[in-house]
BADREN-849664 format. One record per residue (C-alpha): z, x, y. Coordinates in steps of 0.05 Angstrom, whole numbers, plus 5000, padded with zeros to 4 digits. Each point is the difference from the previous one (the first is absolute). Example, Ala and Ser with C-alpha at 12.3 -4.5 7.8 and 13.67 -1.06 7.14 Angstrom:
2
{w:5156 u:5246 v:4910} $
{w:4987 u:5027 v:5069} $
***
This chain:
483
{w:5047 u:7815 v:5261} $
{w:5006 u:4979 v:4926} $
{w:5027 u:5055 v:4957} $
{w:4948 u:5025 v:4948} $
{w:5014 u:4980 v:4925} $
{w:5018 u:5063 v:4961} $
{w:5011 u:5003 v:4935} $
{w:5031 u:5059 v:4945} $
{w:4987 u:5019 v:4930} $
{w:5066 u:5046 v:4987} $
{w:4999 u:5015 v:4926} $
{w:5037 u:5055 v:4965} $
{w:4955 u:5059 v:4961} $
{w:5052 u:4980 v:4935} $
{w:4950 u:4975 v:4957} $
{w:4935 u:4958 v:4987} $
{w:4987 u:4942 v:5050} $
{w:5022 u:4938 v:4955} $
{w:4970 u:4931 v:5021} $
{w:5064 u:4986 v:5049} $
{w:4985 u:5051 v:5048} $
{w:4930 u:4990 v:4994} $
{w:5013 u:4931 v:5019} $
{w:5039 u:5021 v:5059} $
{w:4946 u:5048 v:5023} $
{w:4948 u:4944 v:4999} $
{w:5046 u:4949 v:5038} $
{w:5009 u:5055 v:5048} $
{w:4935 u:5014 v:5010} $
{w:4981 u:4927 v:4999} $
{w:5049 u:4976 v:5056} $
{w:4981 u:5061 v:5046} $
{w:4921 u:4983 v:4982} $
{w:5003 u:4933 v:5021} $
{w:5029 u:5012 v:5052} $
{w:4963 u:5052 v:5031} $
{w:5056 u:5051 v:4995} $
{w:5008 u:5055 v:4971} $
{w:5027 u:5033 v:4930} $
{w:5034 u:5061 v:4987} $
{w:5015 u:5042 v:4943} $
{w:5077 u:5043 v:4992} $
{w:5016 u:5041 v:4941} $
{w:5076 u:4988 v:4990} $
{w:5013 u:5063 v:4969} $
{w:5074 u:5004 v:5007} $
{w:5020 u:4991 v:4933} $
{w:4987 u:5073 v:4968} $
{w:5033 u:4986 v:4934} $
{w:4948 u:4943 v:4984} $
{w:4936 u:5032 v:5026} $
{w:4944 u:5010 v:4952} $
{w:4952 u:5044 v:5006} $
{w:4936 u:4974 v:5016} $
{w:5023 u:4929 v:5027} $
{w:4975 u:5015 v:5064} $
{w:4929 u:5005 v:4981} $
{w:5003 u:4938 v:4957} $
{w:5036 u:4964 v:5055} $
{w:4929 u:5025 v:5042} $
{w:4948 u:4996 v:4948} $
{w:5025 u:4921 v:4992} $
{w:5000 u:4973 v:5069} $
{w:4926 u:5032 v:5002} $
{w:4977 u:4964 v:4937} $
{w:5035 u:4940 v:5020} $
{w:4963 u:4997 v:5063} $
{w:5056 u:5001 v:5044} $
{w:4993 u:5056 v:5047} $
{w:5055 u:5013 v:5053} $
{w:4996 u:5013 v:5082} $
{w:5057 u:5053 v:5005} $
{w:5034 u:5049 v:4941} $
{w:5010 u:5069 v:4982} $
{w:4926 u:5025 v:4984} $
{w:4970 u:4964 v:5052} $
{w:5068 u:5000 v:5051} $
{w:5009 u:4955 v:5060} $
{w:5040 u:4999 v:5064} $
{w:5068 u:4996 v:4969} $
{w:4996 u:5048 v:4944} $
{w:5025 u:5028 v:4965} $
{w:4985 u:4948 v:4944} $
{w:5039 u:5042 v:4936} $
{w:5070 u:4989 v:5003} $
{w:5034 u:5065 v:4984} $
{w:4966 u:5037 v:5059} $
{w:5043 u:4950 v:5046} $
{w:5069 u:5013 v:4976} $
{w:5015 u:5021 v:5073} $
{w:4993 u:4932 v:5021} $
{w:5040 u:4972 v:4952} $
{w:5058 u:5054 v:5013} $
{w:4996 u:4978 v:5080} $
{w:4995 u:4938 v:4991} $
{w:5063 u:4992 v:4955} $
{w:5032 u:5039 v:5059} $
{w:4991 u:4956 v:5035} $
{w:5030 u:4938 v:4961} $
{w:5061 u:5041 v:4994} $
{w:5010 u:5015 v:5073} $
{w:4997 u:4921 v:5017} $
{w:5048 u:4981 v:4945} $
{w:4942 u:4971 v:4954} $
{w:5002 u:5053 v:4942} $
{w:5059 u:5057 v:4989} $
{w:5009 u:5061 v:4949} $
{w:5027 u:4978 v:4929} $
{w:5031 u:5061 v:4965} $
{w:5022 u:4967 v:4938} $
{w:4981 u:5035 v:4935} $
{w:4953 u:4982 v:4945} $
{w:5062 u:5004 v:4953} $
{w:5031 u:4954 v:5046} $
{w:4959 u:4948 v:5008} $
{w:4983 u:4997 v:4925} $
{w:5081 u:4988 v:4988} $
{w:4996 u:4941 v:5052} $
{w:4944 u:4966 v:4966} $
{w:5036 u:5010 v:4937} $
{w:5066 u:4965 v:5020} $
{w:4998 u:4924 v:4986} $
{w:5046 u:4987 v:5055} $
{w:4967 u:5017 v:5052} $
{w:4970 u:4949 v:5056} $
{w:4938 u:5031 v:5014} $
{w:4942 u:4991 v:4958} $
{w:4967 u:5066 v:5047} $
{w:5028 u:5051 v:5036} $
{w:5084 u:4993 v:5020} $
{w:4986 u:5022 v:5064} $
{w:5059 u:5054 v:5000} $
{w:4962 u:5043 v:5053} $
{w:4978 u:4955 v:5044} $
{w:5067 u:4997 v:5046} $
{w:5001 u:5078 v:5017} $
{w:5009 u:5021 v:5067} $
{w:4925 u:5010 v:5025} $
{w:5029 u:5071 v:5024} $
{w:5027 u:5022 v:4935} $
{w:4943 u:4979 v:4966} $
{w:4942 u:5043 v:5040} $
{w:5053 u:5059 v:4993} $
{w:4998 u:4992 v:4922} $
{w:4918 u:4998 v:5001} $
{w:4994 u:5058 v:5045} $
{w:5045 u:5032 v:4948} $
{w:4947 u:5003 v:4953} $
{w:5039 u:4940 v:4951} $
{w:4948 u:4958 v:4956} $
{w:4990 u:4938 v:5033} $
{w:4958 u:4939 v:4997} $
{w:4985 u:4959 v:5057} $
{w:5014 u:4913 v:4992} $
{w:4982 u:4947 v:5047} $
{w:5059 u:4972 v:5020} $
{w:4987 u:4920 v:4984} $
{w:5031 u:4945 v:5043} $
{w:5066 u:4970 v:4960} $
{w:4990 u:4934 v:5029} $
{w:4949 u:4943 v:5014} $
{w:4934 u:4994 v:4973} $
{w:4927 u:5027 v:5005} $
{w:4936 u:4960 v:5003} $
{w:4929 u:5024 v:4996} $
{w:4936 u:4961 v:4989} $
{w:4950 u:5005 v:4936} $
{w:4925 u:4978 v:5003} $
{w:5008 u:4978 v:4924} $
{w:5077 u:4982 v:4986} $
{w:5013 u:4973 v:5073} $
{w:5064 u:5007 v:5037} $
{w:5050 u:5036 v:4956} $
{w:5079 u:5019 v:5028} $
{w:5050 u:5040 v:4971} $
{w:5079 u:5014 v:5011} $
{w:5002 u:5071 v:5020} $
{w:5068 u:5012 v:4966} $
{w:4952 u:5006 v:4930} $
{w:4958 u:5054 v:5035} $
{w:5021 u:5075 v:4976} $
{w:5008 u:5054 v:5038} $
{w:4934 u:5033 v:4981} $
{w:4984 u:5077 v:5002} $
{w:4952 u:5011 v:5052} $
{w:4996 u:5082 v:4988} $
{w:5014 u:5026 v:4942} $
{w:5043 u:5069 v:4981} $
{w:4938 u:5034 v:5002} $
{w:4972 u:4972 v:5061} $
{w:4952 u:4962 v:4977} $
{w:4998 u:4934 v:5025} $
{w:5008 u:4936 v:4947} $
{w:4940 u:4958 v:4992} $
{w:5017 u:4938 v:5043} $
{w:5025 u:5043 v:5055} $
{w:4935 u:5039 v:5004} $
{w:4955 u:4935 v:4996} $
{w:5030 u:4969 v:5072} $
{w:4997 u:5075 v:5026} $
{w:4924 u:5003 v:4985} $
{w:4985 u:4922 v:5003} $
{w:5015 u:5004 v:5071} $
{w:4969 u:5067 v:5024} $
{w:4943 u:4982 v:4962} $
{w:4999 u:4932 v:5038} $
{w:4996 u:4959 v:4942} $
{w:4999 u:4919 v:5022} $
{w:5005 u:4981 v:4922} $
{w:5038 u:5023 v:4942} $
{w:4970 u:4976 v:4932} $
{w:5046 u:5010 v:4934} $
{w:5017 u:4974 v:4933} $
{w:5055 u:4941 v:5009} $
{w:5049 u:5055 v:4965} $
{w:5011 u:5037 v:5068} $
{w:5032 u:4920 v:5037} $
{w:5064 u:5029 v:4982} $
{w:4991 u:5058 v:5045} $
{w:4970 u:4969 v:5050} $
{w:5055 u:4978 v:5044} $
{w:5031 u:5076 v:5001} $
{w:4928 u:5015 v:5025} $
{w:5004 u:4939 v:5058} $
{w:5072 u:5039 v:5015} $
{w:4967 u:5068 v:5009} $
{w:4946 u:4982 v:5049} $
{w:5044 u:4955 v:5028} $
{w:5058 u:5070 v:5016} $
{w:4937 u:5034 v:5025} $
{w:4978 u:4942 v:5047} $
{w:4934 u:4994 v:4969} $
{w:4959 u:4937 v:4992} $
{w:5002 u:4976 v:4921} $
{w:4929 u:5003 v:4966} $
{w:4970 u:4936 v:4962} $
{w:5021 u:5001 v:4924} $
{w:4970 u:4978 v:4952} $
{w:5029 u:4999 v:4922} $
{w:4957 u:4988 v:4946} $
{w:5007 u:4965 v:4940} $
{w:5030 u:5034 v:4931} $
{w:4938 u:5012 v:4952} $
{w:5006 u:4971 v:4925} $
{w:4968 u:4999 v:4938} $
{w:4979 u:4939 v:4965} $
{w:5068 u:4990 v:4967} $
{w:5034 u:4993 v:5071} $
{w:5024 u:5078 v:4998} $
{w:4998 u:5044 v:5046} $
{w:4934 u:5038 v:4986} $
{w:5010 u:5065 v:4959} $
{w:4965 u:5046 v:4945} $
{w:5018 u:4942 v:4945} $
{w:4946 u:4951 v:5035} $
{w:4944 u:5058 v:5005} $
{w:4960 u:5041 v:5043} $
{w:5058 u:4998 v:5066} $
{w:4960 u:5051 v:5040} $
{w:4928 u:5015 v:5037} $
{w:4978 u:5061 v:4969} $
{w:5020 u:4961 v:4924} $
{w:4963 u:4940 v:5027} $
{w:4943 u:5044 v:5013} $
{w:5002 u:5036 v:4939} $
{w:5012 u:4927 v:4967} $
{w:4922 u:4987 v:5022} $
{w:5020 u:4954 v:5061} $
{w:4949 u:5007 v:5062} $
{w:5053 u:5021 v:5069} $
{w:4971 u:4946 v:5033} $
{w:5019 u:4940 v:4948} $
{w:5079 u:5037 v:4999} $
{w:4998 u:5002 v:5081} $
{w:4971 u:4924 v:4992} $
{w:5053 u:4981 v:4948} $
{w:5059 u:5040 v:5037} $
{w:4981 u:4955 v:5059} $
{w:5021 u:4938 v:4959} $
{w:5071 u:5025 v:4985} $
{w:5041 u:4961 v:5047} $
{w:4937 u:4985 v:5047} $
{w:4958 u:4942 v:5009} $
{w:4940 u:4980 v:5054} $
{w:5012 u:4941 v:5036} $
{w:4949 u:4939 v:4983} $
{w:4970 u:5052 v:4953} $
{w:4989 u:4978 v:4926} $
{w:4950 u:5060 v:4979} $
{w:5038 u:5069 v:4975} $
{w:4940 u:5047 v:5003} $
{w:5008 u:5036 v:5068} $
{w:4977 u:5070 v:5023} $
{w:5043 u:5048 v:5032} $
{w:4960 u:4991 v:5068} $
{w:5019 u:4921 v:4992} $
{w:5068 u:5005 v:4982} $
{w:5009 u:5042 v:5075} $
{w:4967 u:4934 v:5028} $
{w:5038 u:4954 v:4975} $
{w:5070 u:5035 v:4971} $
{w:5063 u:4966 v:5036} $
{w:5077 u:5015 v:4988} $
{w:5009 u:4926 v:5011} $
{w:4965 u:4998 v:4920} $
{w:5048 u:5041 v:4968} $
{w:5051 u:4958 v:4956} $
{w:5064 u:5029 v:4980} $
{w:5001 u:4971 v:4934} $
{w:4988 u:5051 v:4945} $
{w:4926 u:5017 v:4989} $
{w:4972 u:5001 v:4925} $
{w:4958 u:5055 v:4983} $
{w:4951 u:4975 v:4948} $
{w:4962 u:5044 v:4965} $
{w:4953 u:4951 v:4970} $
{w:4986 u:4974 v:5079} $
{w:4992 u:5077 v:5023} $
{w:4948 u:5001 v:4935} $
{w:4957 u:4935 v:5034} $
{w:5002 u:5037 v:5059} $
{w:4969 u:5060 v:4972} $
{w:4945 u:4962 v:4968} $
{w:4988 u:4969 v:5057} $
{w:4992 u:5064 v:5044} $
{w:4954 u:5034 v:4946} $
{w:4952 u:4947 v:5004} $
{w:4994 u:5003 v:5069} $
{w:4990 u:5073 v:4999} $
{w:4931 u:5024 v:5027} $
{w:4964 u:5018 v:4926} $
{w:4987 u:5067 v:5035} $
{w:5071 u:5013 v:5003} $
{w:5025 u:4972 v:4926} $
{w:4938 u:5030 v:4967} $
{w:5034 u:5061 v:5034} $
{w:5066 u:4988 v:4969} $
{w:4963 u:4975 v:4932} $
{w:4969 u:5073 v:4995} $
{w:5065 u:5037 v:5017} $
{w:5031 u:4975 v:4943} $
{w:4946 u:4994 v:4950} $
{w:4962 u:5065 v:5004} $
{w:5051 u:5043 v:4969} $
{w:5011 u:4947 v:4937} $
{w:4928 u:5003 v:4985} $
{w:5008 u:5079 v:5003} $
{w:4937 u:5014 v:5031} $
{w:4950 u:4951 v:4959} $
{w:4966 u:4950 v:5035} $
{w:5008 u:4932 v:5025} $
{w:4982 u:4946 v:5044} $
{w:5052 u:5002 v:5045} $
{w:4965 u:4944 v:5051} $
{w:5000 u:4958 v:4941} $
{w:5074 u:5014 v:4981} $
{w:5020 u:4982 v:5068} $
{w:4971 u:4938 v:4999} $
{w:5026 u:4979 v:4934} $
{w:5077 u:5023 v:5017} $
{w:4999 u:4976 v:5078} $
{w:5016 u:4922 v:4969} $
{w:5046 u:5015 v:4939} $
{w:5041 u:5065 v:5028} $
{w:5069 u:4979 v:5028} $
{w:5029 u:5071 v:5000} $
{w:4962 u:5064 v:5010} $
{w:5042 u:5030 v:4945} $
{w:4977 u:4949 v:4957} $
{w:4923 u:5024 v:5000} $
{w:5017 u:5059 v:4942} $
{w:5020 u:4959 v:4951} $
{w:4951 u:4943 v:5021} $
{w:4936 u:5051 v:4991} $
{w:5030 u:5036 v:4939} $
{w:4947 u:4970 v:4956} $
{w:4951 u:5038 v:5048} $
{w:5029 u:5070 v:5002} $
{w:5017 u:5010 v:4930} $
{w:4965 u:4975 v:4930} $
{w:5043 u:4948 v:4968} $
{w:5006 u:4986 v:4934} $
{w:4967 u:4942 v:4968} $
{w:5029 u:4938 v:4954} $
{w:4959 u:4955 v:4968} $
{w:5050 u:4942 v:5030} $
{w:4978 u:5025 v:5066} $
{w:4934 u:4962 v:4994} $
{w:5024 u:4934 v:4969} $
{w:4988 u:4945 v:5049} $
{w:5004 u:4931 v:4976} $
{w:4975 u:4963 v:5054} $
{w:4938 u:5044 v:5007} $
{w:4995 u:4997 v:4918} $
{w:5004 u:5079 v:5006} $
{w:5028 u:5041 v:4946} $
{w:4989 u:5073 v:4986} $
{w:4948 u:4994 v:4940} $
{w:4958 u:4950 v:5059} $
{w:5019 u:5051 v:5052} $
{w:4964 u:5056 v:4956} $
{w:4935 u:4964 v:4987} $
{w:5002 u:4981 v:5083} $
{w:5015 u:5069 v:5019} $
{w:4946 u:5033 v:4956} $
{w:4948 u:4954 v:5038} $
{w:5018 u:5025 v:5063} $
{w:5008 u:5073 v:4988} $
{w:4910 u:5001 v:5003} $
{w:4999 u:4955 v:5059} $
{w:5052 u:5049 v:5038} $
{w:4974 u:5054 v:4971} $
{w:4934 u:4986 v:5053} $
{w:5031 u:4986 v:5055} $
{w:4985 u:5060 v:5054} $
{w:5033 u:4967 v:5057} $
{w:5074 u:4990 v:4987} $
{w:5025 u:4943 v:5060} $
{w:5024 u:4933 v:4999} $
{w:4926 u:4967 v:5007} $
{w:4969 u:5041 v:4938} $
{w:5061 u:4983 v:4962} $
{w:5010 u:4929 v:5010} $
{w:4929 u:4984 v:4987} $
{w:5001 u:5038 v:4935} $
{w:5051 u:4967 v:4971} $
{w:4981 u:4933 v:5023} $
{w:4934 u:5009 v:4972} $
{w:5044 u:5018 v:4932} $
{w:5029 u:4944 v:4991} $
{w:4934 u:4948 v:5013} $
{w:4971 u:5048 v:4945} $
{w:5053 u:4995 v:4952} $
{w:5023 u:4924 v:5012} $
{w:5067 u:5034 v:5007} $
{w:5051 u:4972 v:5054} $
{w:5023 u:5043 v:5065} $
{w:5072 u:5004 v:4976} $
{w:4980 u:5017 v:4927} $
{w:4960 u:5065 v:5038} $
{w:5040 u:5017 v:5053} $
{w:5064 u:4999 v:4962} $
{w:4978 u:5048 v:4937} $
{w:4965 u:5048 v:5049} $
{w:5064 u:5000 v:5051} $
{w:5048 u:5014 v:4938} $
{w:4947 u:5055 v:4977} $
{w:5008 u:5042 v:5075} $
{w:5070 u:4990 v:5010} $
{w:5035 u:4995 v:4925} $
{w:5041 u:4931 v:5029} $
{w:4988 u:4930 v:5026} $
{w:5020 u:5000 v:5058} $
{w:4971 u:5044 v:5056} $
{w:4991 u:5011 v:5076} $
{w:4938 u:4969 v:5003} $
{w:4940 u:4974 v:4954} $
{w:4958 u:5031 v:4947} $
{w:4945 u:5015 v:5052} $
{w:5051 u:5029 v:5053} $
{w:5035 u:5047 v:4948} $
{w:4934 u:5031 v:4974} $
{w:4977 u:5011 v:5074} $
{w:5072 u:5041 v:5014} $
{w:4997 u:5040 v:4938} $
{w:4917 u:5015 v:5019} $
{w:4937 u:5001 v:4941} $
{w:5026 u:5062 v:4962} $
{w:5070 u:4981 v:4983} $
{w:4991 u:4922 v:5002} $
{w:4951 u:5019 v:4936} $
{w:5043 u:5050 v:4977} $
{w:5056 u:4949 v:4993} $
{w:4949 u:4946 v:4973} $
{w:4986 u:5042 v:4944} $
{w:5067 u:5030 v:4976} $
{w:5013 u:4916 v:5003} $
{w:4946 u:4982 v:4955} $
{w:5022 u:5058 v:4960} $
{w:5080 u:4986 v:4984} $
{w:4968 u:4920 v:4989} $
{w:4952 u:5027 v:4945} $
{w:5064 u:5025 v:4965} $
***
């Protein structure tokens, strides 16, 4: 019987989930998706000196938004629980025991002082650990630890030959196990070390594939060596490629927003960062489109797509791929967002907000773009004669006074403020007056919104701002121009 695809999401509570692990958690998700399997979630909570407060729930609140929702983990559990790391230090104590007793690991006693002098002396021949204690009589050793003297425990690496393991994305990679250090398994205060706890869990929790940043290749072969001392079968691996900005540097703070929430908080939609995060390091076979859902990507998402050359994270692409997801938003859904940010800018007065939807939906590339875009709408700018210059529409602000003084009467009528009313009105104005569209349209735009260039027409901008302040605006226009 074929072994189920399982999959793990293993982050640390230290922090906010930056786009690498993100990335991770998606390919995860995505290899176990596609292939019918499942995908689990473990809090590696062993490192108390670098939790943060609160990284938990951001860790939780962000898979939810993203969409990728997980089959076993601690607030849902599952049959191999549990799924937080520091409520199975037990295992990781017995299991370490058990290394020891078959020669695989031993007791290293040597001081912090001491070690810190070794690495300080430029004659010695080991860039690690010396290995000073790991000759002492088996015996002597378990006497000094059931003494009570501090104590770490070290896998006990092969001096000689080599160690091969197998990568989806870099291929077949060997290495001489003389360059392999002794590693600490358990540390003086018995908690275990992070790659030791990772094959203890990886294993109980039946994980077939192990999905991590191409940093962790080193450490891979001391993982093949552990599972290989406990006789267990070695799980897939698969390394993914380092992310970079633009400038062909690793991604960091200097490039921009680096993690969900300040994607988010940027204006991005989660579903154009999933689709984008998708792209770093990934591509579809025979595919040439880059718009996919996240119910697509688990369709067609393969390992076999993943390049290990460095993936570019472009912020201008990730902007494309935002406008491209807002326009395909159902207009119940962006008028939705529309209103959430607009209402409390225009502080309680009234607008069209169907109408203001429909003018942003083509021209917004960034939800945290739509304040400043609708400024003109929520507060009263001032005017400038220069404003209403136009030379190709012959407009100027003496012409723009006599046009806007013809139209104050004609608005002044109109009972029924929409788009249809409107248009017709000022259509009619301009057969009336011989005057051109542009010549129109352009001083009555400039008279609403105190600049030239606006989300939307003249027609659309008197419709969001509604009869009484359109007119309100129209006359504190013709006003300054009478100056």
């Amino acid at each position: 019987m074929a072994k189920i695809t399982k999959t793990r999401f293993a982050p640390s509570p230290t922090g906010i989930m930056h786009i690498g692990n993100l990335r991770s958690a998606l390919y995860e998700y995505l290899i176990a998706r596609s292939e019918g399997g499942k995908f689990l979630l473990r809090i590696e909570d062993t490192d108390r000196e670098r939790y943060v407060e609160g990284a938990v729930e951001a860790i939780y609140r962000t898979l939810d938004v993203c969409g990728l929702h997980h089959d076993e983990g601690p607030d849902i559990g599952g049959p191999n629980g549990p799924y937080v790391q520091s409520e199975r230090l037990h295992l990781y104590s017995e299991y370490a025991d058990q290394l020891v007793a078959s020669g695989h690991a031993y007791p290293c006693f040597c001081s912090v002082e001491r070690l810190a002098d070794m690495w300080e002396d430029e004659e010695t021949e080991f860039i690690g650990y010396d290995r000073r204690c790991r000759d002492i009589d088996p015996a002597i050793a378990a006497h000094r630890v059931a003494a009570g003297e501090p104590h770490v425990i070290r896998q006990r690496m092969p001096l000689d030959g080599e160690t091969t393991f197998s990568d989806e994305v870099y291929g077949v990679i060997t290495v001489m196990n003389q360059e392999l250090e002794d590693q600490i398994l358990i540390k003086s205060d018995g908690y275990p070390t992070y790659n030791f706890a990772n094959v203890i869990d990886d294993h109980l929790m039946e994980i077939t594939h192990v999905v991590r940043g191409s940093e962790y290749l080193s450490s891979t072969p001391k993982y093949c060596i552990l599972y290989d001392a406990f006789g267990w079968e070695i799980p897939t691996f698969v390394h993914l490629p380092l992310i970079v900005g633009e400038d062909g540097k690793k991604l960091s703070k200097r490039h921009g927003s680096t993690s969900f929430e300040e994607l988010v908080k940027d204006g991005y939609l989660p579903e154009a960062i999933i689709n984008m995060i998708a792209f770093l390091g990934w591509a579809p076979g025979g595919e040439t489109r880059e718009i996919f859902s996240l119910d697509e990507l688990e369709k067609i998402f393969s390992a076999k797509g993943i390049n290990k050359a460095p993936a570019v994270f472009a912020y201008d692409k990730l902007n494309w791929m935002n406008e491209q997801y807002i326009r395909r938003l159902p207009f119940e859904k962006w008028r939705a967002m529309v209103k959430e940010i607009a209402d409390p800018l225009f502080d309680e007065k009234k607008y069209d907000v169907d109408t203001l939807a429909h003018v942003l939906r083509e021209r917004v590339t960034k939800l945290s773009d739509i304040p400043e875009m609708i400024r003109f709408l929520t507060e009263r700018l001032p005017y400038e004669r220069e404003l209403f210059f136009n030379k190709r529409a012959k407009l100027d602000a003496d012409s723009a006074s006599v046009i806007l003084n013809e139209l104050r009467p004609k608005l002044e009528t109109v009972a029924v403020w929409d788009e249809t009313t409107l248009s017709a009105l000022l259509g009619q104005a301009c057969e009336e007056t011989g005057r051109k569209k542009g010549q129109v349209m352009g001083a009555l735009r400039v008279a609403l919104a105190a600049q030239r260039v606006t989300s939307g027409g003249a027609t659309e901008t008197a419709m969001i701002l509604g009869r009484e302040e359109a007119l309100a605006r129209l006359a504190a226009a013709i006003d300054y121009l009478k100056g």
